[in-house]
N, C-alpha and C positions, 0 to 999 in steps of 0.2 A: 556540648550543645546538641539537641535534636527538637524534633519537629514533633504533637505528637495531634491525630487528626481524626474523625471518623472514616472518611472515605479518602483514599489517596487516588488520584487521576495522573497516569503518565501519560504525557500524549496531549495535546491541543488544538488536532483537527476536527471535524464535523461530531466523530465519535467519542470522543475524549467529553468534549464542550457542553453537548446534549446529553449523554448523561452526567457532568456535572450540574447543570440544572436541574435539573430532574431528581436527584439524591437528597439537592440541598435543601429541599423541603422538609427533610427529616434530620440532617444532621451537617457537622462543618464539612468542608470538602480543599483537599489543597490538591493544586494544578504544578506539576511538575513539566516545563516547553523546555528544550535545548534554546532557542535563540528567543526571538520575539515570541508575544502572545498571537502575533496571525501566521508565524510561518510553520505551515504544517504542507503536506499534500493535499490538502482538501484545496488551499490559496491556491494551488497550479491548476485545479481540474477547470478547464475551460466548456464541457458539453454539457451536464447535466444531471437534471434525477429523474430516473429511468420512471415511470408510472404511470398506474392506466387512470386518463381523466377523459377521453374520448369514446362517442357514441359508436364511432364504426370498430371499435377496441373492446377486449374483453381480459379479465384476469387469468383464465385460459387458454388467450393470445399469448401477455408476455409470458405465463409459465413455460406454454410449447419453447417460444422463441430460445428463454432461460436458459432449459434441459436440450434442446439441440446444440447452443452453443458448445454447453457443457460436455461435450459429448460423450453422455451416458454415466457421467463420474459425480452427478448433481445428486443430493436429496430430495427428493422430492417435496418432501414435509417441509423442509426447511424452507426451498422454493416459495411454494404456497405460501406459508405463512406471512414469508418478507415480502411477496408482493400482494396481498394483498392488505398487509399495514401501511404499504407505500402512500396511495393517496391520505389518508389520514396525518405521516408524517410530514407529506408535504403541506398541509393545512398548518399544522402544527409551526413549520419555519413562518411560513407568511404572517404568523399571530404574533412571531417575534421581528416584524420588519421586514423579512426578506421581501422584493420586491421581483418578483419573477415574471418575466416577458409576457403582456398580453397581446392578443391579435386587437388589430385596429378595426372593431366592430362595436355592435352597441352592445352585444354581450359580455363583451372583455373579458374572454373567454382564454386560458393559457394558450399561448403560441408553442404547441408540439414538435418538437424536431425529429428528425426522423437520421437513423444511425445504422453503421452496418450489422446485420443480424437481426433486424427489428421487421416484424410482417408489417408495424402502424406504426404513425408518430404517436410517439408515447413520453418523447424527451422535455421536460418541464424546464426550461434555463434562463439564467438572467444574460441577453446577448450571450456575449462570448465569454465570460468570467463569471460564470455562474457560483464555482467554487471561494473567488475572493469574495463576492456578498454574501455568502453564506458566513464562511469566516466573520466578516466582518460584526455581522450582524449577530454571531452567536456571541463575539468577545463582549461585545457589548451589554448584550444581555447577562452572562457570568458578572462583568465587573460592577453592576448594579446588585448584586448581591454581595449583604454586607458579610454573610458565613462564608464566602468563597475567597480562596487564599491564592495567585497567581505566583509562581517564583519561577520566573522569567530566568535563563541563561544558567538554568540546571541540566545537567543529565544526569539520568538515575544507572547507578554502575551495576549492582547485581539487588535482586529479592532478597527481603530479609525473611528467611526461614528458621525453625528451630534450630537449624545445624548450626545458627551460630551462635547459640547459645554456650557460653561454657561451661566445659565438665556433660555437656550432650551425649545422649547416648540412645540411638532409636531403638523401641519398641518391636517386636514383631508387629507386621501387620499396622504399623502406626500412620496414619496418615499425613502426607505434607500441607505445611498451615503457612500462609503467606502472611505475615505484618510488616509489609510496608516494604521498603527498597533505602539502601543506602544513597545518597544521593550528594553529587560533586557541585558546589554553587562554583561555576567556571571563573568569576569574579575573585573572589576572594582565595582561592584554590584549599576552598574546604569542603571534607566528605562530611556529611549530615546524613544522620539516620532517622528517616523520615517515617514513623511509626505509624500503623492506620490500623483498623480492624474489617476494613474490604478496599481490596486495591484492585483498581481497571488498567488496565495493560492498551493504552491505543495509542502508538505509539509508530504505524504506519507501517509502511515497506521499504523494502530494501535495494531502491534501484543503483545506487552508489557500489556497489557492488561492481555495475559493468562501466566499461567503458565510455560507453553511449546510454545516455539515462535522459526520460522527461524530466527526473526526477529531481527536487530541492537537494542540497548539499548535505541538509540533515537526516535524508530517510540511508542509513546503515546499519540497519537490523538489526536495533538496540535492544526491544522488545523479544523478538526470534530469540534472539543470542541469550538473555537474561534468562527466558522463562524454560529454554532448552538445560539449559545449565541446572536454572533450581527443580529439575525432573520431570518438566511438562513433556508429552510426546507430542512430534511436529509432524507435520502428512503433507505430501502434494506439493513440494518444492522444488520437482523437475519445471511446475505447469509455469512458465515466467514471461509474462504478454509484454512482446513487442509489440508496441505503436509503431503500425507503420511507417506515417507520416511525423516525424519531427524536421523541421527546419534543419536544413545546412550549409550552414554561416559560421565562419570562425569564430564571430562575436555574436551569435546567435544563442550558445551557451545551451545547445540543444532545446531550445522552445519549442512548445507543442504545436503543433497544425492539426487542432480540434476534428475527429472523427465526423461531426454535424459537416467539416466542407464540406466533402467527400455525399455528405446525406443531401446537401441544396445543390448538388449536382456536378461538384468537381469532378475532373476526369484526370486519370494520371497516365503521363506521357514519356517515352524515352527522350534522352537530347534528341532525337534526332525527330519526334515530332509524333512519332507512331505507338499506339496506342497497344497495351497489354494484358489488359486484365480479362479480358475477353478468352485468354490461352487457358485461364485458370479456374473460373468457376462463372457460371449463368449470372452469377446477379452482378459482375463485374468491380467495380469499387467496393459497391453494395455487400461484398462478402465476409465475412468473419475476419477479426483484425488478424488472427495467426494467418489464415488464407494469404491477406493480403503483405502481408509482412512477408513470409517466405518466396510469393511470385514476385517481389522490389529486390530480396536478397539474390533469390537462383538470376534474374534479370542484370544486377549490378557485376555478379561474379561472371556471368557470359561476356558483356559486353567490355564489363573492366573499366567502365564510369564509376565516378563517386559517389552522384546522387539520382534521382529521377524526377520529375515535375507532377507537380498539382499544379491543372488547369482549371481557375475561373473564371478566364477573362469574357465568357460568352456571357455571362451574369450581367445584370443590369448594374452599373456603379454605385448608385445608390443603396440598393438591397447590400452588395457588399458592404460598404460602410456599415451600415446601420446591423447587419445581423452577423456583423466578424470584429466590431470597431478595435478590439486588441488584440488579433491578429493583425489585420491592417495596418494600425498601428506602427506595433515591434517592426511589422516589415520593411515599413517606407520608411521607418530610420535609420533600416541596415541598407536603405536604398532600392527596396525591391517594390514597387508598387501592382499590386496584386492585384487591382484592375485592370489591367495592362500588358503585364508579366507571370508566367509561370512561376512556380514557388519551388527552389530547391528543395526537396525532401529526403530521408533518410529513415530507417526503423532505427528504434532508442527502446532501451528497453524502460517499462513504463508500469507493470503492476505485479505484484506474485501472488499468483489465484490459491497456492496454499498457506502456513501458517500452522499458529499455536492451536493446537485441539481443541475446541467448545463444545458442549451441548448445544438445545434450542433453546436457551438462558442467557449462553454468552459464558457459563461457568467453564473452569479449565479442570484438570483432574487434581491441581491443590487446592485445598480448599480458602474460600476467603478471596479466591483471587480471579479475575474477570478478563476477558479479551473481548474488544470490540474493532472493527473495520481491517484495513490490512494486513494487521498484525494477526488474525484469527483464520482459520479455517473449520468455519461453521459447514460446510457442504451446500453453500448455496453456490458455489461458481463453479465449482466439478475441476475438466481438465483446461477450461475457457471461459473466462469473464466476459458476459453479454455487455457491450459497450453503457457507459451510464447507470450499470447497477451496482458501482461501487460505494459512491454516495449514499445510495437507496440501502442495501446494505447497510452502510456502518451508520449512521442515522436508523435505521429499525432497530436492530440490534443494538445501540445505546437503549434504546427504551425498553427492551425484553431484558439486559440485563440491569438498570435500572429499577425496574422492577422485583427482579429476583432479590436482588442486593437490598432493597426497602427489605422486605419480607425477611431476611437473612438477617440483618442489623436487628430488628426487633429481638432477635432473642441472643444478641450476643453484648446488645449496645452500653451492660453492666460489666461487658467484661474488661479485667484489668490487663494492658498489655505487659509482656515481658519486662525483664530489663533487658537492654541490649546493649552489647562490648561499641565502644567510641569504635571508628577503624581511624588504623593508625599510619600517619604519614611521615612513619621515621626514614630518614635516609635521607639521600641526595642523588636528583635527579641526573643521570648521567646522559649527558647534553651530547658526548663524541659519540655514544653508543645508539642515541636515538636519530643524528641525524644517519644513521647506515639504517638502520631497523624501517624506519620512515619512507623509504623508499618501494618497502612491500606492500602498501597498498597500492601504488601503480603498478606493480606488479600485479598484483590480484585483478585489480580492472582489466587489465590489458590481455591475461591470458584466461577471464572468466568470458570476454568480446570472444576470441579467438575460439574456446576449445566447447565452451557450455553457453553458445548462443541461439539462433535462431533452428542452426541445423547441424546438430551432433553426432557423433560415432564411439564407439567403446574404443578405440584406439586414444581420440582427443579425449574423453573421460577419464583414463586409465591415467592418462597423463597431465591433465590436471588433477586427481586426486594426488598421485605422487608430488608434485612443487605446491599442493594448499599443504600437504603434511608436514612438508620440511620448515615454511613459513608460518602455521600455525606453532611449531614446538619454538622457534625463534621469537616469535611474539611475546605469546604464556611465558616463556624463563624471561625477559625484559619485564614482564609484567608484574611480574613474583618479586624481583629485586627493587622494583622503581618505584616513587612516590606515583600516584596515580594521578593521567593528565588527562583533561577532554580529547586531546590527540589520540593518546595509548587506546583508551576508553574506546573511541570510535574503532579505531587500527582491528583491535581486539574482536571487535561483535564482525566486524566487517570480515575477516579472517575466518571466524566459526560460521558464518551465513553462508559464505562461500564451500568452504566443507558439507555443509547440510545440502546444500543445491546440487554440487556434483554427487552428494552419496545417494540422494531421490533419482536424480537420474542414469544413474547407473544403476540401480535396483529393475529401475522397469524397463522391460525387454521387449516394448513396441514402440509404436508411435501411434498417440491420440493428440487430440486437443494441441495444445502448446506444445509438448514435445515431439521431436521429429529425431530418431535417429537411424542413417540411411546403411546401418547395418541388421534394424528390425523396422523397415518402411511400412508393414500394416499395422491392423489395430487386430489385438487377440483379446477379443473379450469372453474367451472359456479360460483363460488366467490372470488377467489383468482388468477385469471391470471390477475394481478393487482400488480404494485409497492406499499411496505409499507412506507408509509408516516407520519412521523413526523414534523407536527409543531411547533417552539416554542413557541408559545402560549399554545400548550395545555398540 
C-alpha cells in the first residue's frame, strides 16, 4: 500500500494548516498529525500574534524590538519581511473565522496586548487561548476542502530520498530530492510510503526533550531528527527559550502562565513576599523571557525554593476573568484562585529559536522539500524569540513557502514519481528489551534539565555529550533489529535532538541570547556573531 499526493504536509499546527490551504488551490494536499487533527503547539500558545495594527506602533518599532531580542544573531531581511506581512496575515485568519479580542469601543478596534520585549502593544489574541481558535478555526477550514486528505494518528518515520531507491548510487555533485516520508499509521501499526512531489516539514518543536516542557507530549523533534538525518544542515540549537513562568502543580502538567500576565501587570514575588526583578534588568517583568527565566533560576537555586509567584491579585476580578478566562480557569480547579492568590510558577522549557535551515521561501537545501514554523530556522528569531512572534512567523512563512511550492509544482506537476521499496516489518518486537531501552528517555529529560538548561558549563556539556552517545548507539542497534513502534519512533528523534542541542552548545564559546554558559559569561561578537552550524556529515 502507499499513499500517493501532490503536496505532502507533516505537521498540523498554524504552519502546516495555512499552507495546506493555500497549495490546495492547485493541487491534492494530504496532512500527516501524530494524534488528533488540533493537537499541535500552535493549540497551547495562549499570548498571541505579535503585529503592528496600532497608531502609536510602527513596523520599525517591532523590527527594532525583534533584532534586540535577537541579540544580533537575527536577519534582518527576513525580520522585515515577516513583519511586515504580519498584519496582512492577521486579516487573512479573521476571513477564515478567527475571532480575535476587540476593545469595547465603537471602533472595535483589536485589543493589543502588550508582552516582555515589546516598546507597543502590538499582541493581537483571542483572550487567553488564542492559539486553540486559531487551530480550531484552521482545522475547519482544511476539512471543508474536498482535495485535502487528514490521516490522523500517523507519524512520519524518516524522508523518503533517492537513497532509498534500489541499486542507488549518487552522482557527483547530485542533488538531494525529497518525495514524500515513510509514514507509521500508529493504528494499524503500518509503515506507508506516502509519496508527494513537495513536502512541508511543520512539524513543531522539541520541548519533550527536557524535563520541564510548555510543551504537548507530541513535540519530540520528529522533523529536526528526520530532516538532519536525510542531510539538511540544522543551526542555532544551543538558543532553547525557557518560559519563565509555567505553573507548579503536580497536576498542573506544566501549563502555561501566558507571558501577556506579566504585560497586564503581574508582578513576581519570592515566598517570602519580596520582590526581584528589580536586581535584574530596568524593565523588571517586562524583560526579555531568557532575562527573566535565568533571574527565577539564579533566585530558586539561592534560596532553595521550588517555585516563585505571580502576583495578580491587585487586578480588578473581573478584568481577570475576562482577559485570562483559561488560565483562571485551570487554576481554580487545581484549587489556586488567582484573584486572590499568588500563582506558583517555574521556567519549562517552551520553544527552540533554532531548527532545519531555510531560505526566505521556506526551501531547505533538498530540494522539493519545505520547512515552516518551529521546525525551521529562517533567521528571523536570532539567539531569542521576541515573545508572540512565533505564531507571526510560522503563519507568514506558510505563505512565502506556499507560494514558492505553487511556482515549483507548475513545472514539476507531470512528473512521475519513483517507485519506492514497501519498508518492511519483519521480525518480532522484542518486548524484555524494550521495556530496559524505554527507560532512556527519562534519562534524557532528566539529564538534558540538569546539564543543557537554563545555565550551562563545558564541564556539564562534556558530560552530557558522553551519556546522549552511549544512549544514542543503544537506541539506533534496538532500532535496526525491531519492527518499528510510535514509541522507538519518538525514543529515536528525541535521542538525536538531544545530541544536536548539546553539540550547538558546546560549539559556541559565549554567552548570547538563550544561551548562558558561566565558563564563557560575555558575548564575543568578533567570533561568534555568527549562526551555529551543523552538518550531517560531521
Amino acid at each position: 500500500m502507499e499513499i500517493k499526493t501532490d503536496f505532502l504536509v507533516i505537521g498540523s499546527g498554524i504552519g502546516g494548516l495555512s499552507y495546506a490551504l493555500k497549495v490546495s488551490e492547485i493541487g491534492d494536499v494530504v496532512i500527516v498529525t501524530k494524534k488528533g487533527d488540533t493537537e499541535s503547539n500552535t493549540n497551547y500558545a495562549q499570548g498571541g500574534i505579535a503585529s503592528v495594527f496600532s497608531k502609536e506602533d510602527s513596523f520599525e518599532l517591532h523590527i527594532q524590538d525583534t533584532q534586540k531580542a535577537g541579540d544580533g544573531l537575527c536577519n534582518p531581511g527576513v525580520v522585515r519581511r515577516v513583519v511586515q506581512a504580519g498584519p496582512g496575515c492577521v486579516e487573512e485568519l479573521v476571513g477564515i473565522g478567527v475571532n480575535f479580542t476587540k476593545k469595547r469601543d465603537e471602533d472595535k478596534q483589536f485589543d493589543l496586548g502588550l508582552e516582555g520585549g515589546h516598546s507597543k502593544n502590538r499582541v493581537v489574541h483571542v483572550a487567553d487561548f488564542t492559539g486553540s481558535e486559531i487551530e480550531n478555526c484552521l482545522v475547519k477550514a482544511v476539512k471543508s476542502k474536498k482535495n485535502i486528505r487528514i490521516l490522523e494518528n500517523h507519524i512520519a518515520i524518516d524522508l523518503i530520498t533517492q537513497h532509498h531507491l534500489r541499486d542507488y548510487k549518487r552522482k557527483p555533485d547530485e542533488k538531494i530530492r525529497c518525495w514524500g516520508a515513510y509514514v507509521l499509521d500508529i493504528e494499524q501499526n503500518q509503515v506507508i510510503p506516502c509519496l508527494a512531489k513537495i513536502t512541508l516539514l511543520a512539524t513543531g518543536g522539541a520541548g519533550r526533550v527536557y524535563l520541564h516542557t510548555t510543551n504537548p507530549s507530541i513535540a519530540t523533534g520528529d522533523g529536526l531528527a528526520m530532516a538532519y538525518r536525510a542531510g539538511v544542515c540544522v543551526a542555532n540549537l544551543e538558543f532553547i527559550q525557557f518560559h519563565p513562568t509555567a505553573l507548579y502543580h503536580l497536576k498542573g502538567n506544566s501549563f502555561l502562565i501566558s507571558e501577556a500576565v506579566r504585560g497586564e501587570g503581574g508582578i513576581l514575588r519570592l515566598k517570602s513576599g519580596e520582590t526581584f526583578m528589580e536586581k535584574y534588568h530596568p524593565r523588571k517583568e517586562l524583560a526579555p523571557r531568557d532575562v527573566v527565566a535565568r533571574a527565577i533560576d539564579h533566585e530558586l537555586k539561592k534560596s532553595g525554593d521550588v517555585c516563585v509567584y505571580l502576583d495578580i491579585t491587585h487586578l480588578d476580578q473581573k478584568f481577570i476573568k475576562l482577559r485570562f478566562p483559561h488560565i483562571y480557569g485551570k487554576c481554580f480547579s487545581l484549587g489556586i484562585d488567582i484573584t486572590k492568590e499568588w500563582i506558583p510558577v517555574v521556567p519549562a522549557a517552551h520553544y527552540i529559536c533554532g531548527g532545519v535551515i531555510t531560505d526566505m521561501e521556506g526551501k531547505t537545501a533538498i530540494e522539493n522539500l519545505y520547512a515552516a514554523g518551529e521546525v525551521a530556522c529562517t533567521g528571523m528569531h536570532g539567539a531569542n524569540r521576541l515573545a508572540s512572534n512565533s505564531l507571526l512567523e510560522a503563519v507568514v512563512f506558510a505563505g512565502f513557502s506556499a507560494r514558492s511550492s505553487k511556482e515549483k509544482f507548475k513545472s514539476i506537476k507531470d512528473f512521475s514519481l519513483p517507485v519506492i521499496p514497501q519498508w518492511s516489518l519483519k521480525g518480532v518486537f522484542d518486548q524484555k528489551e524494550w521495556v530496559i531501552i524505554s527507560h532512556d528517555r527519562d534519562w534524557i529529560q532528566r539529564f538534558m534539565w540538569d546539564y543543557v538548561g537554563i545555565v550551562r558549563s563545558n564541564r556539564r556539556l562534556e558530560q552530557a555529550k558522553k551519556r546522549i552517545q552511549i544512549l544514542l548507539d543503544e537506541i539506533n542497534q534496538f532500532y535496526k533489529v525491531n519492527p518499528v513502534t510510535y514509541d522507538v519512533v519518538e525514543l529515536r528523534n528525541i535521542a538525536m535532538v538531544a545530541g544536536l542541542i548539546i553539540e550547538c552548545a558546546l560549539q559556541r564559546k559565549e554567552s548570547r541570547g538563550l544561551h548562558y554558559n558561566i565558563d564563557y559569561p560575555e558575548k564575543d561578537d568578533k567570533n561568534w556573531l555568527k549562526d551555529t552550524i551543523l552538518r550531517p556529515s560531521e
